[in-house]
N, C-alpha and C positions, 0 to 999 in steps of 0.2 A: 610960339615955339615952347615959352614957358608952361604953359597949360598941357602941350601935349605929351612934354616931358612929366607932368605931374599926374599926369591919365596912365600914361606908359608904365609908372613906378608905381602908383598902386594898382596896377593891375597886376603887374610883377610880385607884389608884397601879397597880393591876394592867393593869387596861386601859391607861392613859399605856404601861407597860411593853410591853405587847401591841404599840400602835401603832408606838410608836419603832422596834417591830424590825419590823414591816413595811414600815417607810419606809425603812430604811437594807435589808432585801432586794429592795423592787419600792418603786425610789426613781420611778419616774414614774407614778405611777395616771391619766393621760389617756388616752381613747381609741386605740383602736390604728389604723390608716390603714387596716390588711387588714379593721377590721370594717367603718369607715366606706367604703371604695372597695369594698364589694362591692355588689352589689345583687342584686334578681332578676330573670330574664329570662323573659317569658313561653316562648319559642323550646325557650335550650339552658341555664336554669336560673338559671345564674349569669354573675354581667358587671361588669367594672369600672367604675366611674360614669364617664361623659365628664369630661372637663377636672379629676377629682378630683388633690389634692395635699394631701403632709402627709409627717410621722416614722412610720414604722414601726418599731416599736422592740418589742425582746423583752420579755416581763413579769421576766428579770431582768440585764436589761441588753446580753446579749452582742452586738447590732449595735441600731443606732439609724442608718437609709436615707431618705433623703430620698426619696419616690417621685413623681412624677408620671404622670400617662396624659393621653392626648392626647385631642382630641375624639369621637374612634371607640369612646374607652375601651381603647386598647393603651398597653403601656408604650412608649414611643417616641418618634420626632420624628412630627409631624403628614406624612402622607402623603396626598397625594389616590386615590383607589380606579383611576382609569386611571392603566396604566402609561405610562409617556412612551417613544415607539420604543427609542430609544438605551439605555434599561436592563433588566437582568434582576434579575428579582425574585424572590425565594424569601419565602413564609411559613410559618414554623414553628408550630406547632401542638401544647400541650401544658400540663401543670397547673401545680402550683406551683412546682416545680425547672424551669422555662423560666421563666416569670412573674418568679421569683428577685427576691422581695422586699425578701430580706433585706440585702443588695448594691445598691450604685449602679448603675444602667444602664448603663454604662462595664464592667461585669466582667463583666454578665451571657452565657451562652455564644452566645445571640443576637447582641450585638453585638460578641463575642472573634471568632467565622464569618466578620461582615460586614466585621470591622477585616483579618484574615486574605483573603480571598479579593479587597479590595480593593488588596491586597499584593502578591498573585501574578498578580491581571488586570489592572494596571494603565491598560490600555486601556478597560474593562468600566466602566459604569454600574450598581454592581450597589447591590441594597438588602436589607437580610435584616428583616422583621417580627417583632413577635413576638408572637405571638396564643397566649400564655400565659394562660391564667385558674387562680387559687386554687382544689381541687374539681373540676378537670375530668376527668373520665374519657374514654376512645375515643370516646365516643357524645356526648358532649358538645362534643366536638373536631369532629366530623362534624356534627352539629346546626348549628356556629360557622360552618365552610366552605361549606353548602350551600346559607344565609340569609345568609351576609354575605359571609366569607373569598374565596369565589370574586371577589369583586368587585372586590380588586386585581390578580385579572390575574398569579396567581403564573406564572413559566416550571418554579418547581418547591416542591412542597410537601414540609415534613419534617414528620414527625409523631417529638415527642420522647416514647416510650413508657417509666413507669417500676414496673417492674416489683411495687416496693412497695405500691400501693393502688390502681395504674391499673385491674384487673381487679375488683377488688372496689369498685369507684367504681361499677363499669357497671353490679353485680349488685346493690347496696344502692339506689340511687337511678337506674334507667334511666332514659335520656329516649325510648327506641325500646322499644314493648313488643310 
């Protein structure tokens, strides 16, 4: 009885052991924001929830972003879908290095464009979108623009291409077969 009780207790003391060093390596075990703000799109797959907000934060630590998305589901300020005369509008188009989760919207290259170009046009009304989604491939970007994107009325569309997974995004999971 003695014995089993001293198997029982450091297997006990094992695990505590176990745990403690998983807490001090992935000190936040709550949900991530990228699982929660994702959803599915019947369309073009994947979409960020409308009006979703929360911490995205790495499983072990290296940025912890406050993100929000607006009603449309972009990361941004709330935009209405007609453009208003006086502005030019650009929407960007791309997966998660656009979307740039990881980062405050303040550093993202989206709004580094619209801080920049507001600088040099000083006269210009300009707006830059960012219609970044997490998982997007080309065809998922094109799926976005054809059902919705068009709808703000861009004067000019980028498509942020990246070389890493964009191509094998298309070919693993199409959305155009």
């Amino acid at each position: 009885l003695s014995r089993l009780a001293l198997i029982f207790l450091g297997l006990l003391l094992s695990l505590a052991l176990l745990e403690a060093g998983f807490r001090i390596l992935y000190p936040n075990p709550s949900p991530r924001l990228i699982n929660q703000g994702l959803q599915f799109h019947p369309i073009y797959e994947l979409a960020f929830t409308p009006n979703a907000a929360g911490w995205n934060t790495s499983l072990r630590g290296e940025y912890s972003t406050y993100v929000k998305f607006n009603s449309h589901g972009l990361r941004g300020p709330e935009l209405p879908y007609p453009k208003p005369d006086t502005t030019y509008r650009i929407l960007v188009l791309g997966d998660s290095v656009t979307a740039a989760l990881q980062v405050p919207e303040a550093e993202t290259f989206v709004r580094r464009l619209e801080s920049q170009l507001r600088q040099q046009y000083p006269a210009l009304n300009i707006e830059v979108i960012n219609a970044g989604v997490v998982g997007y491939g080309t065809d998922n970007a094109l799926a976005y623009f054809v059902n919705e994107g068009y709808r703000y009325e861009p004067d000019l569309l980028l498509l942020a291409f990246f070389i890493g997974n964009d191509l094998t995004d298309n070919i693993w999971r199409p959305v155009y077969r």
